[in-house]
C-alpha positions as CSV (number, residue, x, y, z in Angstrom):
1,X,22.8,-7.6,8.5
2,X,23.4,-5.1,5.3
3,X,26.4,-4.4,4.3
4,X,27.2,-1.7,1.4
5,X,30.6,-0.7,0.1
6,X,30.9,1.9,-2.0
7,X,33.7,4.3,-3.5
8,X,33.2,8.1,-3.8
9,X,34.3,10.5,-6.8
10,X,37.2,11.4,-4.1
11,X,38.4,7.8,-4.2
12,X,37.4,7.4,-0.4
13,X,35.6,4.2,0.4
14,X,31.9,4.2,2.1
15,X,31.0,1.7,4.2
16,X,27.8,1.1,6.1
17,X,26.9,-1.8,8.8
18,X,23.1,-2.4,9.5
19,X,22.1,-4.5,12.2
20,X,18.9,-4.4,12.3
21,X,18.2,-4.7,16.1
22,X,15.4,-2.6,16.0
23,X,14.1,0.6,15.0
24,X,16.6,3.0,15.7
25,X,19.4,1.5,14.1
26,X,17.5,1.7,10.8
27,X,17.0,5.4,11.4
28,X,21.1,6.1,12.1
29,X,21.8,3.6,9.0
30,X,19.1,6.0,6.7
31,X,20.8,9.0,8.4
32,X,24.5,7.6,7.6
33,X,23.4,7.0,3.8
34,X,21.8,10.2,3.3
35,X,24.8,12.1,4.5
36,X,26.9,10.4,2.1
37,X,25.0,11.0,-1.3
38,X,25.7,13.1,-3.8
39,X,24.5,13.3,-7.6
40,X,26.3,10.6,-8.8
41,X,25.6,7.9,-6.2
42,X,21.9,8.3,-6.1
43,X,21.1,5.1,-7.8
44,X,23.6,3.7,-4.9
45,X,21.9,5.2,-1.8
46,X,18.3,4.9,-3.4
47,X,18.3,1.4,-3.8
48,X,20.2,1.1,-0.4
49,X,17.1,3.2,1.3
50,X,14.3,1.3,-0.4
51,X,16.3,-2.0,1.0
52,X,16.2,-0.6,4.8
53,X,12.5,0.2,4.1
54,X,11.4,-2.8,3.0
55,X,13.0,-4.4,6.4
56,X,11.4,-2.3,8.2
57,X,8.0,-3.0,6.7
58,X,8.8,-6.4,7.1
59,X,9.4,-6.2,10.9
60,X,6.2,-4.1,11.0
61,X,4.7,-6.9,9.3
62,X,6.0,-9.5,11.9
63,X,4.8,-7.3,14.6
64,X,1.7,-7.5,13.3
65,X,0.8,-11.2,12.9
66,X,-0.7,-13.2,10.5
67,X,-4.1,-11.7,9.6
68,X,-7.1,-13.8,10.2
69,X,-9.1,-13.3,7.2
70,X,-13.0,-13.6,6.5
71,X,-15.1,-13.1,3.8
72,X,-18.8,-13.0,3.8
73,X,-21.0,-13.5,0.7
74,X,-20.8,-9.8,-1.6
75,X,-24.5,-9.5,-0.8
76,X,-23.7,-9.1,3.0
77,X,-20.8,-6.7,2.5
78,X,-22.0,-3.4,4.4
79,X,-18.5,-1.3,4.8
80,X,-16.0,-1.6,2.2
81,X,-12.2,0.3,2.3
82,X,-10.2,1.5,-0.7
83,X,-6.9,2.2,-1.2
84,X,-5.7,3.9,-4.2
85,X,-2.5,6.0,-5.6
86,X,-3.6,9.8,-6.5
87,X,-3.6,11.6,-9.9
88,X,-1.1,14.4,-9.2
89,X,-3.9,17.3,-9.2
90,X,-5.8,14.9,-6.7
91,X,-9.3,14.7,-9.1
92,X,-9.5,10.8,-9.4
93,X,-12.5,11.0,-11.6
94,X,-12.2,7.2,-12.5
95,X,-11.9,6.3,-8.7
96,X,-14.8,8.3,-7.7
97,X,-17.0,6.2,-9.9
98,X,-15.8,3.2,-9.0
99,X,-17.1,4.6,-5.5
100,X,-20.2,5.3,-7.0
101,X,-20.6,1.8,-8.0
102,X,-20.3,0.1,-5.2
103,X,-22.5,3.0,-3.3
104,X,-25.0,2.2,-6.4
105,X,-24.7,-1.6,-4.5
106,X,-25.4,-0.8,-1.2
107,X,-22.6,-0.4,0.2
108,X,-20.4,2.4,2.8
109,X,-17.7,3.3,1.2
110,X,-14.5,4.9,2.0
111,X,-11.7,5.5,0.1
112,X,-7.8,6.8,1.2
113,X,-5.0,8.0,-1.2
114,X,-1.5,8.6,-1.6
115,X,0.0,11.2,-4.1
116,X,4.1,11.4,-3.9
117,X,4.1,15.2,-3.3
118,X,4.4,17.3,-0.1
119,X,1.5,20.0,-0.7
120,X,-2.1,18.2,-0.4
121,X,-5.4,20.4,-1.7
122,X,-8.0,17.7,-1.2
123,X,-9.8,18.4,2.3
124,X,-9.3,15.4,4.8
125,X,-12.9,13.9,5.2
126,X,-14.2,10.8,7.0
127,X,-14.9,8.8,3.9
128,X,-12.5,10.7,1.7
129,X,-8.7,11.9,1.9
130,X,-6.2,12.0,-0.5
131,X,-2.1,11.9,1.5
132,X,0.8,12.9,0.6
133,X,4.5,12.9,1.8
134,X,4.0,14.6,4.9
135,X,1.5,12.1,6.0
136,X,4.3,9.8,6.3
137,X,7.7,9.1,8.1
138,X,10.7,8.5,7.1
139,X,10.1,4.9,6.3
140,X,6.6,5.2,4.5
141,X,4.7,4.9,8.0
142,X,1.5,7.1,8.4
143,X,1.8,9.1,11.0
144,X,0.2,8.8,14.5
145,X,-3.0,11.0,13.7
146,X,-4.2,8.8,10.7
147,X,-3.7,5.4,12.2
148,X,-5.7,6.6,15.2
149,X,-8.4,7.5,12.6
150,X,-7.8,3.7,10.8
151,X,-8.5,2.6,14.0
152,X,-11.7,3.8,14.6
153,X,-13.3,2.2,11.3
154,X,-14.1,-1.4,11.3
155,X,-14.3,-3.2,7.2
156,X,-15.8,-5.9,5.8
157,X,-13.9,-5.9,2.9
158,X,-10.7,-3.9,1.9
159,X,-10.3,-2.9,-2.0
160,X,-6.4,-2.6,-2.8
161,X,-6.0,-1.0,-5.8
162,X,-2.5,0.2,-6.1
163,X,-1.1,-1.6,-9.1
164,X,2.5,0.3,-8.0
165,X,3.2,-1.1,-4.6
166,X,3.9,2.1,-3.1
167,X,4.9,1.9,0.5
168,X,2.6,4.2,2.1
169,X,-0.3,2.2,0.5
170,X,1.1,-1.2,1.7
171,X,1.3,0.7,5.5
172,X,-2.2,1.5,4.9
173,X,-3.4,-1.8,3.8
174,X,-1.3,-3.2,7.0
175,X,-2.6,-1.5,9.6
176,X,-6.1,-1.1,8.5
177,X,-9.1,-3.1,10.2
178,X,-10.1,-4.9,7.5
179,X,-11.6,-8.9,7.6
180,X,-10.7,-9.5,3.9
181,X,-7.9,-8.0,2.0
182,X,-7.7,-8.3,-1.7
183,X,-5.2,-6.5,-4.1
184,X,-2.9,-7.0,-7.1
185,X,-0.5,-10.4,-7.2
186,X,2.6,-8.7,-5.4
187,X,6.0,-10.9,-4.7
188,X,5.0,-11.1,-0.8
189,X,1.9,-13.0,-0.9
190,X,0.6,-12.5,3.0
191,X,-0.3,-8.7,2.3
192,X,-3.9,-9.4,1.0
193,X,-6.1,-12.7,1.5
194,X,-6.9,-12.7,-2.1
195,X,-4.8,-11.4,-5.1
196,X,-5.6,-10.6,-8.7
197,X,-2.9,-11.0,-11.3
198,X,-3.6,-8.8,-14.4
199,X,-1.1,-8.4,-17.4
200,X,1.4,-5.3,-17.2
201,X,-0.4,-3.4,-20.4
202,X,-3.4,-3.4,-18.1
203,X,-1.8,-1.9,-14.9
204,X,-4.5,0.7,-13.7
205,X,-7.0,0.8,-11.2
206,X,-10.2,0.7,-13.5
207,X,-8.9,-2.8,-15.4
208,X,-7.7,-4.0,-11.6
209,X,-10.9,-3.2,-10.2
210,X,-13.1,-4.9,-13.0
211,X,-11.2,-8.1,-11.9
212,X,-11.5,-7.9,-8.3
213,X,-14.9,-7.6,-8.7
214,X,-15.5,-9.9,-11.2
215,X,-13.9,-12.3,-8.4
216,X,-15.4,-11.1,-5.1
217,X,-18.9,-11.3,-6.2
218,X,-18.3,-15.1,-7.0
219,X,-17.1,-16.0,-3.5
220,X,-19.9,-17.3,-1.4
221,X,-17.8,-17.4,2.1
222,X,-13.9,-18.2,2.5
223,X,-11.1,-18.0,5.1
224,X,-8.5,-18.7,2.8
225,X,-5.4,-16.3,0.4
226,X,-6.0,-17.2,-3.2
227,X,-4.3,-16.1,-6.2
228,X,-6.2,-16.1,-9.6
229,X,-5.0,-14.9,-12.9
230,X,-7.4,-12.1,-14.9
231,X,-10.0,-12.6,-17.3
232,X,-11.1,-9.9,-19.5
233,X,-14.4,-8.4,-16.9
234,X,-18.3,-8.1,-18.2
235,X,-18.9,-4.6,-18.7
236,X,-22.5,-3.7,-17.6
C-alpha cells in the first residue's frame, strides 16, 4: 500500500491510497495523481509516478518468473540482442559499430532502441528499430505489436547496454527471449544473469560494451548471475 499526503498552493490537502491489487488500481492511482499536478508539485507527483511504475514492473517481473539462464562458450554464440538508449536525432553511429563488431565475429545481430520523444524517423526493421514514447504505455510497457515481434526471435545472448535504467529498456530486456542476459550493475540484481559495474565517469555504451565483452568472451559455459567490477578493456 502507498500512501501520499500532500498540501496544495490552495491549502487543501491531497491524499492518495494505492492498493495495489492489480493492474487497474495502478492505472486509477496514476490517473488520480495526474489530475492533481500543477507546476509546483511536479517533483511531488513525479516521484509518486516513477514509484507506481516501478511496482508495476515489479509485479511484471513476478509474473514472469525467475529466468533460467545459459550461456554457451562466445565461439558458439550465433544470435545476439541489443538493447540500447537513442541519441535524440536517432544516428547511433557508436552503436552501429559496435554491431559491426560483433557482425565482423560471426554473429546475427539485432539491435532495439528507446529515444524519450513521441516523433520516431528511423524506419522499423527486423534487425533494426529505434522507439519512442508512443511505443509504450502508460507504465513504460511496449505495446502489444512489438512484444509479438520479441516473441518471434529466439537469443543466445542479450547485450544490455543502457547505462540509464530507463523503463522501456528494462520492459525490453524482460520480456525478450533471451538465454543469457548481461547489462550494467543495477540495484535489482535478477534483471540480467551477469552484470558489469563500471565507474560513473565512464557511463556510456562504448566503455560498457568494452567490459561486457572483455567478460563474455572469458566465459566458457555458466548457469549462474555474476557481478564483476570493470577493468580498463584491450583495445584491438
Amino acid at each position: 500500500m502507498l500512501d501520499m499526503n500532500k498540501t496544495n498552493d490552495k491549502n487543501e490537502t491531497i491524499y492518495v491510497n494505492v492498493s495495489p491489487k492489480g493492474e487497474k488500481d495502478y492505472t486509477v492511482a496514476a490517473n488520480v495523481l495526474k489530475e492533481n499536478e500543477d507546476e509546483n508539485e511536479k517533483s511531488f507527483f513525479q516521484r509518486a509516478l516513477d514509484t507506481l511504475r516501478e511496482r508495476v514492473f515489479r509485479h511484471e517481473q513476478k509474473k514472469k518468473g525467475p529466468h533460467q539462464a545459459y550461456f554457451p562458450s562466445f565461439p558458439n554464440i550465433k544470435k545476439v540482442f541489443i538493447l540500447f538508449e537513442s541519441d535524440l536525432l536517432e544516428r547511433n553511429s557508436q552503436l552501429k559499430q559496435l554491431v559491426r563488431e560483433l557482425q565482423a565475429d560471426g554473429k546475427t545481430v539485432t539491435a532495439w532502441g528507446f529515444v524519450d520523444k513521441k516523433q520516431i524517423t528511423s524506419a522499423i526493421l527486423r534487425d533494426y528499430r529505434v522507439l519512442g514514447t508512443q511505443d509504450f504505455d502508460f507504465f513504460g510497457r511496449p505495446k502489444e505489436q512489438h512484444r509479438k515481434d520479441l516473441n518471434l526471435e529466439h537469443f543466445d545472448l542479450l547485450i544490455n547496454l543502457d547505462v540509464n535504467h530507463l523503463t522501456p529498456l528494462r520492459y525490453l530486456n524482460l520480456y525478450a527471449n533471451a538465454d543469457f542476459r548481461v547489462g550494467m550493475v543495477t540495484e535489482e540484481p535478477y534483471e540480467n544473469d551477469f552484470m558489469v559495474a563500471i565507474p560513473d565517469d565512464q557511463r556510456n555504451l562504448v566503455y560498457l560494451f568494452d567490459q561486457i565483452m572483455l567478460y563474455i568472451r572469458k566465459i566458457n559455459a555458466a548457469n549462474t548471475y555474476q557481478t564483476m567490477q570493470a577493468q580498463p578493456a584491450n583495445k584491438k
